[in-house]
N, C-alpha and C positions, 0 to 999 in steps of 0.2 A: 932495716927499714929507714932508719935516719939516714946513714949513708944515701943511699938510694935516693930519699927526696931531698938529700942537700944539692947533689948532683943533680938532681931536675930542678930544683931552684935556680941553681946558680945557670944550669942552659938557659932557662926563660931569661933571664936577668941581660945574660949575655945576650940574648937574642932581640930583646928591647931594645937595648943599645946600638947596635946592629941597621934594627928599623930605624931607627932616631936618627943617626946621623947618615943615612942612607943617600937618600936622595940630595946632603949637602955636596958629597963627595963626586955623584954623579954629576951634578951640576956643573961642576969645576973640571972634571976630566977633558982631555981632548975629544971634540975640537972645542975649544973653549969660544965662548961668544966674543973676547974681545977684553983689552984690558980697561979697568975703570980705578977710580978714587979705591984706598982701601977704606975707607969708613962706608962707603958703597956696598961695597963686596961685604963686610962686615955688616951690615943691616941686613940685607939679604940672606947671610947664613944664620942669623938671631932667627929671622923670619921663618927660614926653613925649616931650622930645627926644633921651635916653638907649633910651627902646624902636622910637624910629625908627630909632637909627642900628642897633641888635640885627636890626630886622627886615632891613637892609639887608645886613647882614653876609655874609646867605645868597645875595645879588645875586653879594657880590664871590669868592664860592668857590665857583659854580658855575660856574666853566670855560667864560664865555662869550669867546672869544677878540676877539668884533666890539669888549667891552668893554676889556680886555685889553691890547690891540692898540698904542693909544698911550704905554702906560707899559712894558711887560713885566710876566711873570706875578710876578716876586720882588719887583717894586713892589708889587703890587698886595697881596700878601700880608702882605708888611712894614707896609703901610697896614691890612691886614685885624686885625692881632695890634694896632697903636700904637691905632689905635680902638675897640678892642676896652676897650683899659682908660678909654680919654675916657667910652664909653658907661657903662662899671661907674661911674665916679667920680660920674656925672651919674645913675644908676639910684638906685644908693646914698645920693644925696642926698637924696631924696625921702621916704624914710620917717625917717632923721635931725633933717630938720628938723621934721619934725613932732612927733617924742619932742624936740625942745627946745624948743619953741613949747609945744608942749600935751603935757604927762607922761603925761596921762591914758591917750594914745595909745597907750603901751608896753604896754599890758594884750593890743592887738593881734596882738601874738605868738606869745601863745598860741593853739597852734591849735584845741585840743582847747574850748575857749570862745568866740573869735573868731567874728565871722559870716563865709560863705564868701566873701564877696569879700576880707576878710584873710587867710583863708587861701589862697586864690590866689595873692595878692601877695607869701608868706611861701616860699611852696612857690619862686615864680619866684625869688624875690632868692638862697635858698638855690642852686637851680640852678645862677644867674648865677658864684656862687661858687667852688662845684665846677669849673666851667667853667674861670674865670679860675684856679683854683687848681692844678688838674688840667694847664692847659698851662704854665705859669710852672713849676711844679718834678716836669714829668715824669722828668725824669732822676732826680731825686733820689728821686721816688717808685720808681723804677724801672719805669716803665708801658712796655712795648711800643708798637710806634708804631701796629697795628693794635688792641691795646687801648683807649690813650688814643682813636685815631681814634672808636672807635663809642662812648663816653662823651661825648666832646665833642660830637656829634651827639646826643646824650638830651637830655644837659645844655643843648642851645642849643635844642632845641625843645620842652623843658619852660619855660625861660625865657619862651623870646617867648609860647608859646600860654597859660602861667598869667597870662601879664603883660596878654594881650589879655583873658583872663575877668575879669581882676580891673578893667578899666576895663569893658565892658560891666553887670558887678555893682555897680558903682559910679552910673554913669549920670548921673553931675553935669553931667558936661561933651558928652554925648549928650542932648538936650533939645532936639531936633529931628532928625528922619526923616534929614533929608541930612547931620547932622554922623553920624548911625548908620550912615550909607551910607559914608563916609569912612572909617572904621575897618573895617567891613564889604570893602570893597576891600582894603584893605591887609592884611586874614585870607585873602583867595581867591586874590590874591597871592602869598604869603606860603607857601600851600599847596599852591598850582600849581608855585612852582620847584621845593617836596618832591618832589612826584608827576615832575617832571621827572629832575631830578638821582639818585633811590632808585629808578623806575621804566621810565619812558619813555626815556631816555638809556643802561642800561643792557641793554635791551631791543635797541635801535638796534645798540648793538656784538657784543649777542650774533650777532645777524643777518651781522655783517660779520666772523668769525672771520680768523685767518691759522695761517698752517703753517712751523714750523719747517724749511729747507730747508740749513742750515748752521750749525756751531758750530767756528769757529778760535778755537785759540791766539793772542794776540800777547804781543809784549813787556810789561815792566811789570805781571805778573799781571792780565792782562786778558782777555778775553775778548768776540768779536766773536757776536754772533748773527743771521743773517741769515732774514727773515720772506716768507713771498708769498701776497698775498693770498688766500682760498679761499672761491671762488664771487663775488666780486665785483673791481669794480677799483681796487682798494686806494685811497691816499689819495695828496693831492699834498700838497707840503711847502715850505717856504723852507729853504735851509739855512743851518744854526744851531738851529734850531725843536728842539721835543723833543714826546714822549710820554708818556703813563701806559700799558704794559703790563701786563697781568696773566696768570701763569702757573699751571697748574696748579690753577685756581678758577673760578668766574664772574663776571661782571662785576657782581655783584651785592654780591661779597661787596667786604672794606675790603684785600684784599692786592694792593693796585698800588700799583707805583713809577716815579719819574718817572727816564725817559735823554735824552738826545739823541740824536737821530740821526747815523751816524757816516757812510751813504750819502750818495751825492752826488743833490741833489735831481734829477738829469734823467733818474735809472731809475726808472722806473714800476712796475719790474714787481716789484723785489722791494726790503724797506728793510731796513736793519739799523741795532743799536743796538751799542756796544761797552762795555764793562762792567768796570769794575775789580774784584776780591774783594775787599771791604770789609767788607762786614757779613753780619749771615746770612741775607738772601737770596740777597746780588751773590757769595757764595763759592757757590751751588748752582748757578750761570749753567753752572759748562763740564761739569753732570751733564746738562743739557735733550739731549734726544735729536731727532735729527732725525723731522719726522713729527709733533712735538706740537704741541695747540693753544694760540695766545695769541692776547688778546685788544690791540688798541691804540685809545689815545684820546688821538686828536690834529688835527691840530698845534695845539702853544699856545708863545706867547713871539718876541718881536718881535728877539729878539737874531740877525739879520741882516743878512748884506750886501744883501739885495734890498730892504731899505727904505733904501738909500743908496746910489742909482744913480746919485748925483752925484759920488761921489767919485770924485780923480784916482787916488787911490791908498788902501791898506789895513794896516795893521800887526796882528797876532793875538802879544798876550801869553799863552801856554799855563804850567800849571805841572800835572804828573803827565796824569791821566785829565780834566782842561778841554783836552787837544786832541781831545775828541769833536768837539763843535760846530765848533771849527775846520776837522776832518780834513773835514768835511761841504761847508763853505763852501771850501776847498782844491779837494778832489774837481768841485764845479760849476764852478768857475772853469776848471779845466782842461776839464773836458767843453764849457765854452760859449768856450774858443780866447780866454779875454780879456788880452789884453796890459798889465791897467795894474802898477802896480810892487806887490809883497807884499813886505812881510816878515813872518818867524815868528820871536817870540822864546819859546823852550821851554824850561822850568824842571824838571830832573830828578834826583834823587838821584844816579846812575851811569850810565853809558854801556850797561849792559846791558837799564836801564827805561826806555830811552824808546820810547814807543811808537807802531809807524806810522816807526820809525827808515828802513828801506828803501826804505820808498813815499814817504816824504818827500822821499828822495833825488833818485827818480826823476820826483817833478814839478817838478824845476828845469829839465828837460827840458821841459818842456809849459808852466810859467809863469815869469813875471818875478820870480821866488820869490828871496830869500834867507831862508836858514834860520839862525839863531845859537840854539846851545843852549849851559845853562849847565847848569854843572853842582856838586851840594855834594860830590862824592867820584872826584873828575875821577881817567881811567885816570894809569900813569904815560906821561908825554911827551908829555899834554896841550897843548895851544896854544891851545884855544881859552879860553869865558870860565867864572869858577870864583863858587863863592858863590854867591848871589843875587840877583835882580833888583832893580836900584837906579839913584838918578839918575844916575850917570854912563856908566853901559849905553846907559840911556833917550838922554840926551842927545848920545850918538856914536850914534847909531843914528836920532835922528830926523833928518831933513832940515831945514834952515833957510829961514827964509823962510815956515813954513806962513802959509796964509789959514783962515779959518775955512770949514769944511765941505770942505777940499782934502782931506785925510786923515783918516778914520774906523779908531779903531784899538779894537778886540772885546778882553777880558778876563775870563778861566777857568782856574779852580783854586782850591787851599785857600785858605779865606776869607782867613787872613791876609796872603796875597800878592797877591790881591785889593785889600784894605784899604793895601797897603802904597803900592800901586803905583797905585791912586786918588789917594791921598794926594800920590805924588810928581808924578802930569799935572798933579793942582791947584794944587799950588805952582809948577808951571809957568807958569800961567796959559793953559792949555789950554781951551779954550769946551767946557764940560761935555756940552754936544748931543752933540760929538764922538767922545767914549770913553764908552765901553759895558759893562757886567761882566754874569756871566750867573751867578745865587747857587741853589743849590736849597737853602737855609735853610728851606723851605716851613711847617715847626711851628714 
């Protein structure tokens, strides 16, 4: 299985690449427009290859999981934000050099003067701007996340589609039908994911609604809500995997959030998501009333044990509300009788928040389970382990002797314990394939 999706990694990767510098290359073939300055030709191909990687952008956030698949969605996204500014740095070069080659060019600016293919060009980079500016200091602008969401979305297809008028206005490097054809594709493109992702996708889930059939309490201010599908037959899952819900809207509008799923993948019939109060959505969870409609888009994210059915064994670092996806992969394991060895190492403020405390219990019963929770505010007469997750925990607790791919150990919770506890397999010298973190960092 890892073989297999290293080798669909590395196609996609290649095949980015591929797109990216595509259309620089066509540009430049025979019959060529003409020769010019090279700091010319050099802005131009910044240019080019700054609005391919922009056009692509829209590839990597529309939620195609086939893509998806071999990185995880928080790869993909974290890849989607870091190229995001390579594409600005490489956009933005293009009209710089030009005002430092030729001054003359700054008069370009002006829109109100300008011919309109400058102004296309002006309109897009300002966009691009917004864009990149709008996500880097949302917080500080204090934007909503359903705000920033539909600006970012203006902002990114004002960008690319003034950026495509401004080269068709241009027409230098279009001086032949089939280099027109080339850009021509990559607008219908470009267009078709829109029409996809804004219309035809959320069409599809209107179609496939579900019905709120339970809302329990659990520990740790949480909250479990359980879905069944209505009129069709719901979705299948891995577990681990997660969704985008949307409550109380339609699937059109920008108010979905992504959970994991807390069911165990081998019920069909009905799924559920468990839900911490955290913000103000996740605190309205224990108001949904049984009988309402939500809508689900999923499954996405590869942070599963069923893409590692070689392992001998499994370990799950959990810290608060990351024993979702655990509780998920737990749950199947017991429903599919499998005997290999678990542990769960769970990170919890007090003994009154950890959540799925009971049930945890009780699958030591049904698997090869050990359970160690730690705790920062342990009751009195505690015994077990206190503080934090750290290398010495790690290292009484992992088995000696591993081989590479013998043990796959999953990682969930606040990013810093995350980060921490990355950091401490690495210095282990742990083979990276093998540990796994699952981030919803998603903006």
């Amino acid at each position: 299985m890892k073989k297999r999706s290293l080798i669909k990694g590395i196609g996609w990767g290649v095949l980015y690449l591929f797109l990216t510098v595509a259309p620089l290359f066509v540009m430049l073939v025979s019959p060529a427009p003409g020769q010019r300055e090279f700091w010319r030709e050099l802005s131009v191909s910044f240019g080019f290859v700054g609005l391919s990687m922009m056009a692509l952008q829209f590839v990597l956030t529309a939620r195609f999981q086939w893509l998806k698949s071999p990185y995880g969605s928080d790869v993909v996204y974290l890849f989607h934000r870091q190229i995001s500014i390579v594409a600005f740095l490489l956009i933005i070069s293009h009209p710089i050099l030009l005002f430092v080659f030729s001054p003359s060019t700054v008069s370009l600016l002006n829109i109100f003067t300008a011919p309109w293919r400058a102004r296309a060009a002006v309109v897009s980079v300002l966009a691009l701007l917004g864009l990149i500016g709008f996500s880097i200091w949302r917080k500080t602008l204090k934007l909503d996340y359903y705000t920033w969401r539909i600006w970012h979305g203006i902002f990114a297809i004002l960008a690319v589609g003034m950026a495509l008028i401004h080269i068709e206005l241009v027409g230098y490097y279009l001086n032949t039908p089939w280099k027109k054809i080339l850009w021509l594709v990559y607008a219908v493109f470009w267009i078709g994911l829109l029409l996809y992702t804004r219309l035809l996708k959320p069409l599809w889930i209107m179609k496939r609604p579900y019905i709120v059939v339970d809302v329990q309490e659990e520990r740790g201010n949480a909250w479990t809500i359980t879905l069944k599908p209505d009129g069709h037959q719901g979705l299948r899952f891995h577990p681990g995997q997660f969704a985008w819900i949307n409550v109380r809207s339609s699937p059109f509008s920008e108010k979905e959030h992504p959970f994991s799923f807390s069911s165990s993948s081998e019920n069909t019939e009905t799924i559920s998501f468990t839900i911490k109060a955290l913000g103000d959505f996740t605190k309205t969870i224990k108001d949904i009333s049984v009988g309402e409609r939500v809508y689900v888009d999923g499954p996405y994210g590869s942070f599963s044990i069923d893409n590692h059915a070689h392992a001998k064994a499994f370990m799950f670092i959990a810290g608060g509300v990351g024993i979702t996806p655990m509780m998920s992969m737990l749950r199947a394991l017991s429903d599919r009788q499998d005997s290999r060895p678990l542990t769960l190492i769970y990170a919890n403020r007090d003994w009154e928040s950890i959540t799925f405390r009971e049930e945890l219990e009780s699958l030591k019963r049904t698997l090869n389970l050990n359970v160690v929770h730690v705790l920062e505010q342990p009751p009195h007469g505690w015994n077990g382990k206190t503080g934090y997750i750290n290398r010495d925990l790690l290292e009484g607790l992992l088995p000696s002797g591993i081989q590479k791919n013998d043990l796959e150990i999953f990682i969930c919770g606040p990013i810093p314990m995350m980060n921490a506890v990355d950091g401490i397999l690495g210095s282990m010298k742990f083979w990276p394939g093998d540990y796994h973190s699952e981030r919803f960092d998603l903006v």
